[in-house]
N, C-alpha and C positions, 0 to 999 in steps of 0.2 A: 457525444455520449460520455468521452473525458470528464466532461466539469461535473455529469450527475453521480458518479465515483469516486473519482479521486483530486485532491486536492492539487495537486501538483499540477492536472488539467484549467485547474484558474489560474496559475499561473502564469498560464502557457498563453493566455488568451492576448495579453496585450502584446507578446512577442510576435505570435502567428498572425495577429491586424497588423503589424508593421511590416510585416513579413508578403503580405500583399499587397502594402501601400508601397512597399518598393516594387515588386514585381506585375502587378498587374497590368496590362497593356489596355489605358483610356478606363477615365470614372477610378484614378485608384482610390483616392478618397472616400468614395461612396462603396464602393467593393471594401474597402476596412473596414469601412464603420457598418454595412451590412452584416459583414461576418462576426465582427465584435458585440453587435446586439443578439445574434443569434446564440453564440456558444455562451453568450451570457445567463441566457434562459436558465441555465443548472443551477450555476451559485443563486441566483434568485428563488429561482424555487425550493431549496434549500433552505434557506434562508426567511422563506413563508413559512414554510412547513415546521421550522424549530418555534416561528413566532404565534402562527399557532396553536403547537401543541403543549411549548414550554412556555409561552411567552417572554421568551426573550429568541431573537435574532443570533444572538451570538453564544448559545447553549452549549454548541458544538466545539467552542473556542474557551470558554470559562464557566461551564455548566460544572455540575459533580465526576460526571464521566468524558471530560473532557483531559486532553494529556498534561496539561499544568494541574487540575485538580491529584490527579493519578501520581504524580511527581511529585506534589506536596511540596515544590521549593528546595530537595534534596539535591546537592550538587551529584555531578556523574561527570566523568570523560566525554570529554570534549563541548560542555557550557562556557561559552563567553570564550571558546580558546577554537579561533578557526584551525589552527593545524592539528588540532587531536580531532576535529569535526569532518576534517578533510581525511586524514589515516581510519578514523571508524568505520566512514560509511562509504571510502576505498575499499577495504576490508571485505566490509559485506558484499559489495561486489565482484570482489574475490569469489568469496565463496558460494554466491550463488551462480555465476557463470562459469567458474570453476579455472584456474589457472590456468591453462592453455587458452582459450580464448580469451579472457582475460589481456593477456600480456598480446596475445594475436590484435586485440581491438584497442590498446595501447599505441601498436606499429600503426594498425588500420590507419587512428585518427590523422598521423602524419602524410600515411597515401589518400587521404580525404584532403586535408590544405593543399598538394601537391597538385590534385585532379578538380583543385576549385570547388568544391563541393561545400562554400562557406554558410550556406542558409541551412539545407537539413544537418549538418553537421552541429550546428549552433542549438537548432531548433531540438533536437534530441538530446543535447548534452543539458541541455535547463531542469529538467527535471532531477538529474544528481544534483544540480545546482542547489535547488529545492528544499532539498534533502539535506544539503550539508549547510543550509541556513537553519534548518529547522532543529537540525541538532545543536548549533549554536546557540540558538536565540528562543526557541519556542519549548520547553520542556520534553525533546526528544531523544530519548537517547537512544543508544543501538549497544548492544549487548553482546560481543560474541565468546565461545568457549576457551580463544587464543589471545587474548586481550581481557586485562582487567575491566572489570569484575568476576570474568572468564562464566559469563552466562546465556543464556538467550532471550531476544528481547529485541522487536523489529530489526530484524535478519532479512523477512521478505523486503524493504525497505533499496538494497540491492539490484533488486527486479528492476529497477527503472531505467537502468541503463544496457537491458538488453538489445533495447532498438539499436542501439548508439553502438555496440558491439557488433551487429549483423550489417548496419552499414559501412563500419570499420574495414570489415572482413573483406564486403564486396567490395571496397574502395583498392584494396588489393589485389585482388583480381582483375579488377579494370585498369590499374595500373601494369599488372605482369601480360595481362591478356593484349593491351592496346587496342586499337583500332583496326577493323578489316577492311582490305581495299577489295574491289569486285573486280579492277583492270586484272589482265593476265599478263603480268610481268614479276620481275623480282621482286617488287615492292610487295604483290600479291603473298609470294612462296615466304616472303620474311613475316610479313601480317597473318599467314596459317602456322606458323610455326608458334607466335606468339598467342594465337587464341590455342592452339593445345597446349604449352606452358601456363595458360588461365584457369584449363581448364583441372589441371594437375594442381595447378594452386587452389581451388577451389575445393578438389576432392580431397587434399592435405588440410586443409580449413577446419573442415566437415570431419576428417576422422579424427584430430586431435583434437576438437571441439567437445566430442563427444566420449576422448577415450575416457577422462575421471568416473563418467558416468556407466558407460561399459565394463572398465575393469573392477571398482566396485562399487553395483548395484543394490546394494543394500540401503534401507532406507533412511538408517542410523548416518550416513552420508549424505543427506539431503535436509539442507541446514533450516530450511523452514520448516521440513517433515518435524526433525527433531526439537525445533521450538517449541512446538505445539506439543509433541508429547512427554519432553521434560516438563512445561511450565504447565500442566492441567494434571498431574499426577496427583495431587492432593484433589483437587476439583470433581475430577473422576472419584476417587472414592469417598467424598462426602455427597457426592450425586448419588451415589449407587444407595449408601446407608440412608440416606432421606427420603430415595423415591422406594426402598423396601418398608422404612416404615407409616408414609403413608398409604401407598400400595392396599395395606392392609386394614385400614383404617378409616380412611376419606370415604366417606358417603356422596356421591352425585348433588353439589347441589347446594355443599357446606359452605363453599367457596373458601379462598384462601389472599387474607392481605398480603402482599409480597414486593420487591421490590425489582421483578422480573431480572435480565441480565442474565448473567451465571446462571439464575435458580430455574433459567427453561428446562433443563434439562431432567429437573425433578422432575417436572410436571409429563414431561415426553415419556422419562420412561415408569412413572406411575400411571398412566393415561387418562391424567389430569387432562379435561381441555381447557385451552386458554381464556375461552369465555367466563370460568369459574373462578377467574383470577383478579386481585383488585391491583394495579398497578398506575404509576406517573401514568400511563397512555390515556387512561381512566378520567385525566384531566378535574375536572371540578369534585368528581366522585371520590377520585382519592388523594387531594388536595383536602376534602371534607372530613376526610376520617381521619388525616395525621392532627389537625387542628382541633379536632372534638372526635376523639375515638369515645369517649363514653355517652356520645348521642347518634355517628352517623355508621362506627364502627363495628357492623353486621355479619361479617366473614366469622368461621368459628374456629378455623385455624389459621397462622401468621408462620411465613416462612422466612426466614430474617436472619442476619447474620449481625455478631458483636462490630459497633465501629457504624455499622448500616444506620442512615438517615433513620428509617421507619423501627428500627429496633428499640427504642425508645420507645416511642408512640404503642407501637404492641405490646408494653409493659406496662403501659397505665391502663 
């Protein structure tokens, strides 16, 4: 279900086929390339589905709303400089797991080598990998309030290393806790003493883990909460002024060329339905209107913004 989400889930694919062609017991060959055809299915379908509704396969990757279109070629912290790429989207792992665990799944990693733990250890850190290529090489940047440009701007990005922090954690615990022996000797009475030191380590884990987020709960503290509601604050109130003025205006029926995106939300909270709307999705339909808007271009309102592809075309 990885690869039909998130990008970082293709990535993962030729790790995790390798990842059973070492460990499988008998047919690893055919158990890799099984699984690698399977979780493949995503990016494929993906990959159908941009070709065709956009016709192009790689829409998602160099379309208009794709993250180099959006970047425009503008440099940012940490392009072409892997150690500003690696501090960024450290960073944001920072602040979305929040500094105690953070630094807890720091120590973790090292009781993860310790305890041999080299495959999920591996397998879950690729996905920061990921991240900190993509900030390098792929027009991604990451944005936080403590770090210039001192904004926000894929902050959720961070996320991905919470697996890698939770097995961190437990890797120290299973290092404090040890192994329990079931004979009744001292061995026994030393192996209980150490599973309730595990388990003291666990519940110290647990509370510091979660004090940032306990001591304050505000939401102004929660760095993706506030991505989203610094960077839509203009968004929000030209949504609000567009869907008040057609609200009172749009007849059922008029329909509206547009170039959907952002402008859903006009239409939500004017109670616009979607089907009165002419957008890309529209495929030949509204492909036919930007080309000849004065023979196929029918809608009687156009919701468009300056800079917008169709803002043009709605002006002839």
């Amino acid at each position: 279900m990885g690869t039909l989400t998130r990008y970082e889930g293709w990535f993962l694919i030729p790790f995790t086929a390798a990842y059973f062609f070492a460990t499988a017991r008998g047919r690893r060959f055919r158990t890799a390339v099984l699984f690698g055809a399977m979780a493949s299915l995503g990016p494929l379908l993906w990959l159908a589905y941009n070709g065709l509704v956009f016709h192009n396969v790689w829409e998602f990757y160099s379309g208009p709303s794709s993250p180099k279109a959006i970047q425009r070629g503008l440099p940012y912290p940490g392009k072409d400089d892997w150690e500003m790429a690696v501090i960024y989207f450290g960073w944001a792992v920072r602040v979305c797991a929040g500094a105690p665990l953070f630094f807890i799944a720091a120590a973790g990693v090292l009781a993860a080598l310790w305890k041999r733990a080299f495959w999920p250890l591996l397998l879950l850190a690729l996905p920061g990998a990921f991240y900190v290529w993509s900030v390098h090489s792929s027009a991604t940047p990451i944005f936080l309030p403590n770090l210039w440009p001192h904004g926000y701007y894929n902050s959720r990005y961070g996320l991905v290393l919470l697996p890698l922090a939770a097995l961190s954690g437990a890797a120290i615990v299973a290092l404090v806790g040890g192994n329990r022996s079931s004979a009744i000797t001292p061995r026994k009475r030393q192996s209980e003493r150490r599973a309730l030191a595990g388990w003291i380590t666990a519940g110290g884990i647990a509370v510091l883990s979660l004090a940032p987020w306990l001591l304050d709960p505000r939401p102004e503290a929660w760095i993706t909460w506030k991505e989203s509601e610094t960077n839509s604050v203009a968004r929000r109130a030209w949504t609000r002024k567009a869907a008040e003025f057609l609200e009172s205006r749009y007849r059922p029926g008029d329909g509206v060329f547009t170039s959907f995106g952002d402008y859903t939300g006009v239409f939500r909270e004017a109670g616009i339905p979607l089907r009165d709307t002419l957008t890309g999705d529209n495929g030949v339909a509204f492909q036919s209107a930007q080309l000849r808007p004065d023979l196929v271009l029918w809608e009687q309102w156009a919701l468009v913004m300056g800079g917008d592809p169709s803002s043009s075309k709605a002006h002839r």
